[in-house]
N, C-alpha and C positions, 0 to 999 in steps of 0.2 A: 529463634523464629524459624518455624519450618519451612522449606522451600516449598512453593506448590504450582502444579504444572498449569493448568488451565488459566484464561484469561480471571473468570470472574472469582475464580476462588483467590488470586492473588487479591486484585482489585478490592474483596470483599475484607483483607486482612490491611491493607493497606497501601498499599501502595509504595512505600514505603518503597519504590519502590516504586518510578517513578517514581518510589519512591521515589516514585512514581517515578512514569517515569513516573515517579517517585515516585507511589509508588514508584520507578521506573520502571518500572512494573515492579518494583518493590516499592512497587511503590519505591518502586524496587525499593525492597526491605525498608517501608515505611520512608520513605523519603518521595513516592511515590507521586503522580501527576493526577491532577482531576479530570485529562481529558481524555479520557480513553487510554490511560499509561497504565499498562500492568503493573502487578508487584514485583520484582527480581527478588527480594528478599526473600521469597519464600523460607529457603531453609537458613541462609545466615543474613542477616540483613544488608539493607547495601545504605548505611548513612550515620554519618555520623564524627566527630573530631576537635581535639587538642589540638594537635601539630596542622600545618598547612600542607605541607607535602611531605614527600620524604627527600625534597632535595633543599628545605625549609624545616624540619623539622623543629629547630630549637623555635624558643620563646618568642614571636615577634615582638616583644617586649623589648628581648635581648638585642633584637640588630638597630631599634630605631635611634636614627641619631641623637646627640644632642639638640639639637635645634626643634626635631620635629618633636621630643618628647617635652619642649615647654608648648606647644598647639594644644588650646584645650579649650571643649564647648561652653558657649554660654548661655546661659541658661534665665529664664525660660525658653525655650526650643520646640517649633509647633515643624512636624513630618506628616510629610503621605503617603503613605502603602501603597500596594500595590493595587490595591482595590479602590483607590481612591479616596481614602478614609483618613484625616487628618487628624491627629495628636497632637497634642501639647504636654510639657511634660518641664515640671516644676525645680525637675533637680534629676542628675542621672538616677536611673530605676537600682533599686537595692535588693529585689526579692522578682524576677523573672523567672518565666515555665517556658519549655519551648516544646512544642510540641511536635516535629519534627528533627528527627538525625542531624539532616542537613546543618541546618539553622542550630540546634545544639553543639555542631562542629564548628561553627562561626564564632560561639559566643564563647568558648574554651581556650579556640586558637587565638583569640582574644586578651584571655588571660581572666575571663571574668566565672569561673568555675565555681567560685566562693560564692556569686549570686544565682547562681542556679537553684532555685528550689525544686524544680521539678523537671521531668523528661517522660516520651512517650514510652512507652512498653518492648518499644525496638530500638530501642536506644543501647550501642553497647561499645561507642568510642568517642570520647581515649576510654579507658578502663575506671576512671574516677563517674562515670554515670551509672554507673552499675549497682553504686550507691546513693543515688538521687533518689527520690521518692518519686511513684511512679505513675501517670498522670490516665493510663488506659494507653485507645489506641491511637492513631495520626489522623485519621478520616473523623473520628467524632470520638473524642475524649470524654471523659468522665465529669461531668458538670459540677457534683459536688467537691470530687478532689479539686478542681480546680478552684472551688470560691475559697474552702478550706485551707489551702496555702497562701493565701492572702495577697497572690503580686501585686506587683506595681504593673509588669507586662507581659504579656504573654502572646510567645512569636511562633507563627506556624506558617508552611511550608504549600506545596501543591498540590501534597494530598489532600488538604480537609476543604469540603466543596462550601462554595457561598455560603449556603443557607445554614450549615453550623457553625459557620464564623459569623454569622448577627445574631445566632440564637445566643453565644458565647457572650456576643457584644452586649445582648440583653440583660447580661445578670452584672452589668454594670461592671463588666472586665474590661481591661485598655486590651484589644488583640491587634498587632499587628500584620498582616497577610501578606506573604512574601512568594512570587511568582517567578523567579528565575528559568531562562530558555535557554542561555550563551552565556559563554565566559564571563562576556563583559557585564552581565547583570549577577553573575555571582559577585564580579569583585565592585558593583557599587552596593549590593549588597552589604559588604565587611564593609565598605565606605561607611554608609549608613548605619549600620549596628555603631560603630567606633565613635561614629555620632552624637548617637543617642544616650551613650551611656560612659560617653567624654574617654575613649580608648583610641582618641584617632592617631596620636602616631604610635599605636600597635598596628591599628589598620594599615595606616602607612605602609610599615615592613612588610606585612601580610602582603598586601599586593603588591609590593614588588618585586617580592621574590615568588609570586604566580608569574608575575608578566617577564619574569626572565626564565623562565619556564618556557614561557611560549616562547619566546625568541629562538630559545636554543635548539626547541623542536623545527621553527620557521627555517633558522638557519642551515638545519641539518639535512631536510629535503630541498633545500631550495634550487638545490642543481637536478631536481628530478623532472626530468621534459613530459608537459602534460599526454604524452602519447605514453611514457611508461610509468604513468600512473598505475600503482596495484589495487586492484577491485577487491573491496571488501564487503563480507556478510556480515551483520553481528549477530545475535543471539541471546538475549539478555534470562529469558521464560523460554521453554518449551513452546516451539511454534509462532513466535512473536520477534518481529523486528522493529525496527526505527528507522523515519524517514526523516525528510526537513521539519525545521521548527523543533525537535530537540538537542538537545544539548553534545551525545552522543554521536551525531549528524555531522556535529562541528566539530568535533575530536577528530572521526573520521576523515575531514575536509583539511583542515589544518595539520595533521599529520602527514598529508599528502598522499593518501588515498583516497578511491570514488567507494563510494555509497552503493552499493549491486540495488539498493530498496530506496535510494534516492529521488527517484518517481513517484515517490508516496508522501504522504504526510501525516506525522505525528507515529503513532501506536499503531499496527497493525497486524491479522494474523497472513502466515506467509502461504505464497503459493511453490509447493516445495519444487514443480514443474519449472516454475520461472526460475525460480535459483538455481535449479541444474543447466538452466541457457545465458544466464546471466556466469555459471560458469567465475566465480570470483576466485582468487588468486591467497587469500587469505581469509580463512573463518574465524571470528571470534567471538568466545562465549561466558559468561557466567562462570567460573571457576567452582569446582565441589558442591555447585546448584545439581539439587537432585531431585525430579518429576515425584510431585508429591501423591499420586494419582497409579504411578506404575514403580516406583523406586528403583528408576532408573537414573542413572547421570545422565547429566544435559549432554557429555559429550557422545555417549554410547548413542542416542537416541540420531544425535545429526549424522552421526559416521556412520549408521545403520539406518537409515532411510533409504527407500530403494531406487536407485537410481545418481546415489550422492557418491557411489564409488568413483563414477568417472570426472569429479569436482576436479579441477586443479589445486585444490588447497587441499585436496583429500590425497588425493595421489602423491603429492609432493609432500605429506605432512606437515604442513602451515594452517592447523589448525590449534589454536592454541587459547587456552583459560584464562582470563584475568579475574582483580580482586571487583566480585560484583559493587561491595559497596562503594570501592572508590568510584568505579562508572557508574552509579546508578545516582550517587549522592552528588548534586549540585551546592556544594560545599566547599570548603581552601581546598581539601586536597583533590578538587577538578583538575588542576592542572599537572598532577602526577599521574592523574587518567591519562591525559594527553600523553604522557612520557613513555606512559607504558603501553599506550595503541601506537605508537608512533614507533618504539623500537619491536613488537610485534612484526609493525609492516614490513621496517627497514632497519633489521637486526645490523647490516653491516653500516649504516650511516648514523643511527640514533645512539648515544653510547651515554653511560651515565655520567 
């Protein structure tokens, strides 16, 4: 997926990206937000996954205990999305599309790979989607591919806007719409997938090896005095930051850094004057995203803005790249996001 610099050209691939946000602005790379969330995915996408973390990697299959892997749904079983849309649903679904990264990282780390019939077009983790059959884009999919694979459900993300999730619902598809903003709604999230399709103590392990995840980040700054909080930028798109109300907000916060774009809300483009006063202490960007518009890297373009030499994160070289899809995708491995904004900030307290 190509990286691309400007708001709407992400927005218009997906979002993905936010993906969104999700986009995250990739929608970011097709995992991308309907409200105003760029795409980050531009050039490599940002969403998608098997494994939950990488401090979780194995099967959550593998860790659930005895106990919790005799917990299992019964069925019939009536859910509501996030749009307020109830389901009922006769027996766990056997032939599911998902049409977001994100949510395709859900249903993997899950263990349920085998029912995967279908993924969006930015779909490129774990490596077994690559071989799925391929459904178009995350904002508005392909109508016929989608009736032609026959699911039972079909679960998509923040990119694809209301009105193409009931046109979808029109052609007599069961679609789930899944809205995650915070941690804690990715991991009811995986509650809910594990649900629906009788995997809850996979979910089980999944989420707790996120939420010790967060612990160990909570634990690691927790001696940091709110006065030597380090002020952070981030940078996901060319010219495009994150305020409250996403996901990346709360990476930032929980990590034990401020927000420099905290003032703001949601998706926004930046005022490159304010950030030279706001003066943050650590930048962080998009890794190997590169301005689809000037083919330039993300990082060239912030380290050469004029006026950003005298940044303290610029001076000090505390600007540094992460993996966009793991920040961009609201999926298990969010909390390896967390890990790696958190030892970004605080390389000598965060340790793997």
């Amino acid at each position: 997926m190509r990286r691309q610099a400007s708001f709407r050209s992400k927005r218009n691939r997906a979002a993905a990206v936010l993906i969104g946000v999700m986009a995250l602005l990739l929608v970011l790379a097709g995992c991308g937000a309907d409200n105003g969330t760029p795409d980050a995915s531009s050039s490599a996408s940002p969403a998608a996954a098997a494994s939950p973390s990488a401090s979780a990697s194995a099967s959550a299959s593998e860790s659930a205990s005895p106990a919790a892997a005799e917990k299992h749904t019964t069925y019939p079983l009536t859910v509501t999305d996030a749009q307020g849309r109830s389901f009922t649903f006769e027996q766990a679904p056997e032939r599911i599309i998902s049409t977001s990264p994100a949510e395709t990282e859900i249903l993997f780390a899950l263990g349920l790979g085998d029912k995967v019939v279908g993924v969006s077009d930015y779909d490129d983790y774990p490596a077994e989607t690559k071989d799925k059959p391929k459904i178009g884009d995350v904002i508005k999919p392909n109508e016929e591919t989608l009736v032609s694979l026959t699911p039972d459900l079909v679960i998509t993300g923040l990119s694809m806007p209301e009105d193409v999730a009931d046109r979808i619902r029109s052609l007599n598809l069961k679609l789930y719409r899944n809205i995650p903003r915070t941690m804690d709604d990715v991991m009811e999230t995986i509650a809910q997938f594990g649900l629906i399709t009788d995997r809850q103590a996979e979910a089980d392990a999944l989420i707790a090896s996120m939420k010790a995840d967060i612990q160990k980040v909570k634990d690691a700054v927790a001696a940091v005095a709110p006065e030597d909080r380090k002020k952070v930028y981030v940078e996901i798109a060319p010219g495009w930051t994150v305020g409250q109300g996403e996901f990346l907000d709360e990476l930032i916060s929980v990590a034990g850094g401020v927000n420099v774009a905290g003032d703001t809300t949601g998706w926004s483009e930046i005022s490159e004057e304010k950030i030279v006063q706001s003066n943050p202490d650590v930048i962080l960007y998009a890794a190997d995203l590169v301005d689809y518009e000037t083919g330039k890297p993300l990082e060239d373009i912030i380290r050469g803005r004029s006026g950003w030499e005298k940044i303290a994160a610029i001076e000090e070289d505390r600007v540094i790249g992460l993996d966009e899809n793991i920040l961009s995708r609201p999926g298990p491995r969010i909390t390896q996001g967390l890990l790696d904004v958190a030892k970004a900030i605080y390389p000598d307290l965060v340790k793997e």
